[in-house]
ZAMARGU-4260 file (C-alpha; in steps of 0.2 Angstrom, whole numbers, plus 5000, padded with zeros to 4 digits):
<rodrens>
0) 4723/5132/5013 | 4727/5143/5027 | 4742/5138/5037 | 4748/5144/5054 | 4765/5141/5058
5) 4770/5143/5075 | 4787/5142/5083 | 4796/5150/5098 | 4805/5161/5090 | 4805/5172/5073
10) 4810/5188/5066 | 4819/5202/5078 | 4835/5193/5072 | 4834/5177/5075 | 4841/5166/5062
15) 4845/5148/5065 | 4839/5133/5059 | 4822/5133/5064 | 4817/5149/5058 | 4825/5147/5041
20) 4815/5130/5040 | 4800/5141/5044 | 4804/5155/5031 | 4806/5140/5017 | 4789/5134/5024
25) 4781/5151/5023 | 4789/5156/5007 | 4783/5139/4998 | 4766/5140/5005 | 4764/5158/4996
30) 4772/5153/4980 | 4757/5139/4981 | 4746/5151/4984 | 4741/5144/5002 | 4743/5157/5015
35) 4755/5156/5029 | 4756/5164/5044 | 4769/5165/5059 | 4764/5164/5079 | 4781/5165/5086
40) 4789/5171/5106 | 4803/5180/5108 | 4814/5171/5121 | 4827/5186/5123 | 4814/5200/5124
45) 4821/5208/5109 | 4805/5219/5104 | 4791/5223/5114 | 4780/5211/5121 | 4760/5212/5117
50) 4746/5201/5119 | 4747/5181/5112 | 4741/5184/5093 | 4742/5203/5089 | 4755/5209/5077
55) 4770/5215/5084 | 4773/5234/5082 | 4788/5231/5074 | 4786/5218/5064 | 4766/5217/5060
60) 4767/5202/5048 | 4772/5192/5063 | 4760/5187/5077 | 4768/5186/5094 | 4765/5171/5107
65) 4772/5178/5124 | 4789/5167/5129 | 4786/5160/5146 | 4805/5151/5147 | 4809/5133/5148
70) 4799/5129/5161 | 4782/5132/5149 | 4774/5118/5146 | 4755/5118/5138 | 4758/5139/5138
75) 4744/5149/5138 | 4727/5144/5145 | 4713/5135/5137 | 4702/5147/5133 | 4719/5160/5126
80) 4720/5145/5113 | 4706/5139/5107 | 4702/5162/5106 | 4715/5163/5096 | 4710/5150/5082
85) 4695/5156/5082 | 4700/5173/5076 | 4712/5166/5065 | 4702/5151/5057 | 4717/5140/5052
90) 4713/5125/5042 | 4729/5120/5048 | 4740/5124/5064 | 4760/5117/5060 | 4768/5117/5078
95) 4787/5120/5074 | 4795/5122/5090 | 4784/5124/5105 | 4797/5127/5119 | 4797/5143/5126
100) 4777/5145/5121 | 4771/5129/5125 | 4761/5115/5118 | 4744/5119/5122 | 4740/5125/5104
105) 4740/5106/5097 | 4727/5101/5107 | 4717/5118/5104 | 4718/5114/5087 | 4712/5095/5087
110) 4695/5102/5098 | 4694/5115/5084 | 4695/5103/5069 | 4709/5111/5062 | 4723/5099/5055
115) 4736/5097/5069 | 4754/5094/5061 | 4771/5094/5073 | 4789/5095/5066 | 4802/5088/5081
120) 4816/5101/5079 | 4826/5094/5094 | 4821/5083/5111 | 4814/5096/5119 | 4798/5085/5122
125) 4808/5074/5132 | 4822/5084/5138 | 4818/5105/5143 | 4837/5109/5139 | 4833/5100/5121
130) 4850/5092/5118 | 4848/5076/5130 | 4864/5080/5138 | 4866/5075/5155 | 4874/5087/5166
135) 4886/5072/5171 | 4890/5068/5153 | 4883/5057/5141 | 4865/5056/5132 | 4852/5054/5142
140) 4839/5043/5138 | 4824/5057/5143 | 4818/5045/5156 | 4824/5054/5171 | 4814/5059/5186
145) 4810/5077/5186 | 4820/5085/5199 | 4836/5078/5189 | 4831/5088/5173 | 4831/5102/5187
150) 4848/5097/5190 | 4854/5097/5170 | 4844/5113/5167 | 4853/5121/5181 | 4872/5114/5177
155) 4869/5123/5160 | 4866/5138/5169 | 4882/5152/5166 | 4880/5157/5185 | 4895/5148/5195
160) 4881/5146/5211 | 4871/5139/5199 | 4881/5126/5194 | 4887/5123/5211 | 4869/5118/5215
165) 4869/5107/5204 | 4885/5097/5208 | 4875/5094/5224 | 4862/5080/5224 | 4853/5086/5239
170) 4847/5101/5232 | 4837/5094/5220 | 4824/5088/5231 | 4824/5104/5242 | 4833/5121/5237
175) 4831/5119/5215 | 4813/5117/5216 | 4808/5131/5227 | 4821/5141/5217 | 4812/5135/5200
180) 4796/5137/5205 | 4800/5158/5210 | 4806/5160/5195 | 4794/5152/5186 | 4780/5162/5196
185) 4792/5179/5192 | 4791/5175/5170 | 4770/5175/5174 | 4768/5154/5174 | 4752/5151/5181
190) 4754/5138/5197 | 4746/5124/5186 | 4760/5126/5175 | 4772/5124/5189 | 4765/5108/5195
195) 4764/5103/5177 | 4782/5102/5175 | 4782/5087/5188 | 4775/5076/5175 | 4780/5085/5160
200) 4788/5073/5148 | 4771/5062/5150 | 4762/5077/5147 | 4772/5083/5133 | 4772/5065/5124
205) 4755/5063/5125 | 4751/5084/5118 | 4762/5076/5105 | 4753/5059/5101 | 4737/5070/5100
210) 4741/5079/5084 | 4737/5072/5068 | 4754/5072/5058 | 4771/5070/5068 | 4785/5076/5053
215) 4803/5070/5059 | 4818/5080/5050 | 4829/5064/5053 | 4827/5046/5056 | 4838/5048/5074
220) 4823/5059/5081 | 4812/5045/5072 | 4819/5032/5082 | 4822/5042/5099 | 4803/5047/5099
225) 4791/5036/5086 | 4792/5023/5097 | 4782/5036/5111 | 4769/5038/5101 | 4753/5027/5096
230) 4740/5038/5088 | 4751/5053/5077 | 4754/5049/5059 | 4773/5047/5058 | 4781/5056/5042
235) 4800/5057/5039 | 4802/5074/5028 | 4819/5078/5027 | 4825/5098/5030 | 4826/5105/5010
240) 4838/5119/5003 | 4834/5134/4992 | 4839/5135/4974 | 4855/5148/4978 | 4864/5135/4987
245) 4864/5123/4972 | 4870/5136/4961 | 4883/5140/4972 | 4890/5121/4970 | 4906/5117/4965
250) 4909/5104/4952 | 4929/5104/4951 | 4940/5090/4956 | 4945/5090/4972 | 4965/5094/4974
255) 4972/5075/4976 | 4981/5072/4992 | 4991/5073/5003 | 4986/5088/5010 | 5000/5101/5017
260) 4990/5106/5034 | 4997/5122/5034 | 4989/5125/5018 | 4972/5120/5023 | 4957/5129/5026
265) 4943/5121/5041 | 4929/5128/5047 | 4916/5128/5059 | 4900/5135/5058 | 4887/5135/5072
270) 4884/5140/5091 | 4898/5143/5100 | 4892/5131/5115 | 4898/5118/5123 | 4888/5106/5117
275) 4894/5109/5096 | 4910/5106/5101 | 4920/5120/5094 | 4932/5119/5108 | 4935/5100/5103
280) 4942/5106/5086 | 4954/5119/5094 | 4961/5105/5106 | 4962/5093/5091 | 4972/5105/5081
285) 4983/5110/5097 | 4985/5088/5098 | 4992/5087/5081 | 5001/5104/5080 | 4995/5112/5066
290) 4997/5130/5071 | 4996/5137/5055 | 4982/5129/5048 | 4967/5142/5047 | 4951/5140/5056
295) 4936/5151/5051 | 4921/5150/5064 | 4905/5155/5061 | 4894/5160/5077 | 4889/5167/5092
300) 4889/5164/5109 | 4878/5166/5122 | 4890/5162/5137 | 4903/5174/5139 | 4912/5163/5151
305) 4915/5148/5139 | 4915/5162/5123 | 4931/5168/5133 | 4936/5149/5137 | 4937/5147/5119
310) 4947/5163/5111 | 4961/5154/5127 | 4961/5142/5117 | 4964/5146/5102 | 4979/5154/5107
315) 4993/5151/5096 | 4984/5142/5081 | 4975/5152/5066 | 4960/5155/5071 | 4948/5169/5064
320) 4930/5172/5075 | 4918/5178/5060 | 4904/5181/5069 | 4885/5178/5063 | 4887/5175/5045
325) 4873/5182/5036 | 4864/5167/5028 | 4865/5178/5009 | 4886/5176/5014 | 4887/5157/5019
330) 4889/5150/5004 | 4904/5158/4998 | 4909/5156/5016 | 4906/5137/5014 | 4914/5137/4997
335) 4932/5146/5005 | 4934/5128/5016 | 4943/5115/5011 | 4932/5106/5025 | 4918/5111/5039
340) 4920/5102/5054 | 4906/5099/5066 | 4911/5091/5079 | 4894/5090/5089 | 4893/5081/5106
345) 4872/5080/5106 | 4862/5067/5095 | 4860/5081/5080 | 4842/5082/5071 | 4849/5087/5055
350) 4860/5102/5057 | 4858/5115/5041 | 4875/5120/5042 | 4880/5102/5034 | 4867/5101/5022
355) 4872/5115/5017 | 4889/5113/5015 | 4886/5095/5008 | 4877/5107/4993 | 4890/5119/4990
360) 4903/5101/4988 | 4913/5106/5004 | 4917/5090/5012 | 4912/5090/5029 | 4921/5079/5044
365) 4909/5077/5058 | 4904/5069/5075 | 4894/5051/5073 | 4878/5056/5080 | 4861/5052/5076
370) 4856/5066/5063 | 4875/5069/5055 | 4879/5050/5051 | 4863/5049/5041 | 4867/5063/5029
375) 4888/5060/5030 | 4887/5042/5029 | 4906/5039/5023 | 4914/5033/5039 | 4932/5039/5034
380) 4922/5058/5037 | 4916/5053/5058 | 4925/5052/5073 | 4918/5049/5089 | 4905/5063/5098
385) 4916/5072/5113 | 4933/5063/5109 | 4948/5076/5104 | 4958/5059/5101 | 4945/5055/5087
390) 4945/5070/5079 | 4963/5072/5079 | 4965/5055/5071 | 4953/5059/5059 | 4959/5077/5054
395) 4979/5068/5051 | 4970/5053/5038 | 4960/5065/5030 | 4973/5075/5026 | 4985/5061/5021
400) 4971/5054/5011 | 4956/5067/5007 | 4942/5060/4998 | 4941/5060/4979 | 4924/5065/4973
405) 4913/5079/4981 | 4899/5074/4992 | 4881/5072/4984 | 4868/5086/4989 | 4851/5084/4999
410) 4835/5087/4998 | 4829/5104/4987 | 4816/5116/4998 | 4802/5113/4982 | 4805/5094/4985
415) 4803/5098/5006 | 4787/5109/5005 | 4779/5098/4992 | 4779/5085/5005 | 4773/5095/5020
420) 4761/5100/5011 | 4754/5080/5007 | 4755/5081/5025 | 4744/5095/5028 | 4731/5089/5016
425) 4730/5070/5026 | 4729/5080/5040 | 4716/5092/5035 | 4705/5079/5030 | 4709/5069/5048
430) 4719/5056/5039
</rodrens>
């Protein structure tokens, strides 16, 4: 079986959660001996840009899709598409993440024949800043008319005028979209992509609903978006870990409580955005007083105003910044914690970092949201999303009580491929 995987972004140093799921996928489909190959933008223009489907320079094993920015919707035309498959003549095309390169390709591949398979990674179908955070706090519910998406896309903008549009509810109906619309025709959108952002969560639901197999990575997404959909086959195919990370369990007893905080060890590991909630951590520890218990984050951030935010913050408490972590160093990274905390304030798919963790026996203490509360389902582990109060609260009981057996591990990547792959052959045969 020939596979094409394409996702927004790949290779050229990007290393999240998506890509690591594609490289497990690509990886498995080889050791199968199917073939895999990888369509993938480059949001930050990291390498040189060529034409939708030729090999990169640098990296030829990848194929590059141009990265037309959030406001890309079906990407490039028609005809680009269904060129592409024809040269390539996949028997099936597995749409990872299509923001940033559009979702054109899944109808492409349903004229074609080919096997048309979707993995919802986040709520970027619904939402173009993917989180469903509503620039005036809260979740949304994705139903909102257009222009306020303008609004929530433009709050998480770094820019201090940009935000201050945004505060300002006039502007969404006059200055935000003749500022969107230039800078969409600047990044090369064609006009009919403009106009398709007016009605693009229909659009992109329906896109969605037309591929044979929909896989959901958590039964939050499941429930947030299976209901949209009437035609896709529905598949819940939880994200799998490779072998290295149950070697690098720990079997020992956890040390018995009570814990002295100022001998313990936290850590984050993740973005370092508003919306993971490292900041929330700092302020907990800064509630309780614990000064001199260590924090080890892992990340990087892409706003230097709330990156700078942060090291204020930590002022006065033990706090290293790692950095990116290299993905070969995180399990001995996990394995230094006495707990990761991930205090995310979004509706989580289902983040890597606590699977992995959950692996490697750290115990983890995390927000109660959607894809975290599935896999961490021990409520003495959640506080609530967004609430320092919560987390304080919750970092003193553990301490004062920490739990007695290490957590049990998740899915292995053989046991996640091995499924995708039963998706791929439904889908294959139009099933």
């Amino acid at each position: 079986m020939r596979v094409l995987l394409a996702t927004m972004q790949y290779g050229r140093g990007y290393a999240f959660g998506t890509e690591r799921y594609v490289t497990l996928l690509r990886d498995g489909l080889a050791a199968r001996g199917h073939t895999a190959v990888v369509l993938a933008g480059d949001p930050e223009h990291r390498g040189p840009d060529v034409p939708l489907g030729m090999p990169r320079p640098d990296e030829p094993e990848i194929l590059h899709a141009p990265a037309r920015g959030w406001s890309a919707v079906r990407g490039p035309g028609r005809r680009a598409w269904e060129a592409l498959l024809h040269r390539l003549r996949p028997d099936v095309v597995h749409v990872v993440n299509a923001a940033h390169i559009g979702a054109g390709l899944i109808e492409a591949a349903r004229r074609r024949g080919c096997g048309a398979v979707v993995t919802v990674v986040d709520f970027w179908w619904i939402c173009p800043r993917h989180t469903l955070l509503h620039h005036r706090g809260g979740v949304c519910s994705g139903d909102v008319p257009w222009h306020e998406c303008l609004r929530c896309v433009l709050a998480g903008n770094p820019r201090p005028w940009a935000r201050w549009l945004a505060r300002h509810g006039l502007t969404a109906y006059t200055v935000l979209p003749v500022l969107w619309a230039a800078s969409g025709l600047a990044r090369g959108l064609a006009p009919d992509e403009l106009a398709r952002l007016t009605h693009r969560r229909a659009w992109l639901l329906a896109a969605l609903d037309r591929a044979d197999a929909v896989v959901f990575l958590s039964r939050g997404a499941q429930q947030r978006l299976g209901p949209r959909l009437t035609r896709a086959a529905q598949h819940l195919v939880p994200v799998g870990l490779e072998p290295r990370w149950f070697a690098a369990r720990r079997t020992e007893p956890l040390p018995p409580g009570p814990r002295d905080p100022a001998g313990l060890t936290l850590g984050y590991v993740g973005a370092l955005a508003p919306h993971k909630g490292p900041h929330l951590l700092l302020a907990a520890l800064r509630r309780l007083g614990w000064t001199r218990t260590a924090v080890r984050m892992a990340g990087t951030a892409v706003d230097a105003g709330y990156a700078a935010e942060l090291r204020a913050a930590a002022a006065g408490l033990h706090v290293e910044f790692r950095g990116r972590v290299p993905t070969e160093a995180m399990p001995e990274f996990l394995r230094g914690l006495d707990a990761l905390v991930v205090p995310s304030t979004w509706p989580e798919n289902q983040p890597q970092t606590v699977l992995e963790a959950l692996t490697t026996g750290t115990p983890v203490l995390a927000s109660r949201v959607d894809g975290i509360r599935e896999v961490v389902p021990d409520e003495r582990s959640l506080f609530e999303p967004g609430s320092v109060e919560s987390l304080a609260a919750r970092l003193e009981a553990w301490a004062a009580d920490p739990p007695r057996e290490r957590p049990p591990p998740p899915w292995t990547a053989d046991e996640m491929v091995t499924a995708t792959v039963r998706v791929y052959e439904a889908a294959a045969r139009g099933e």
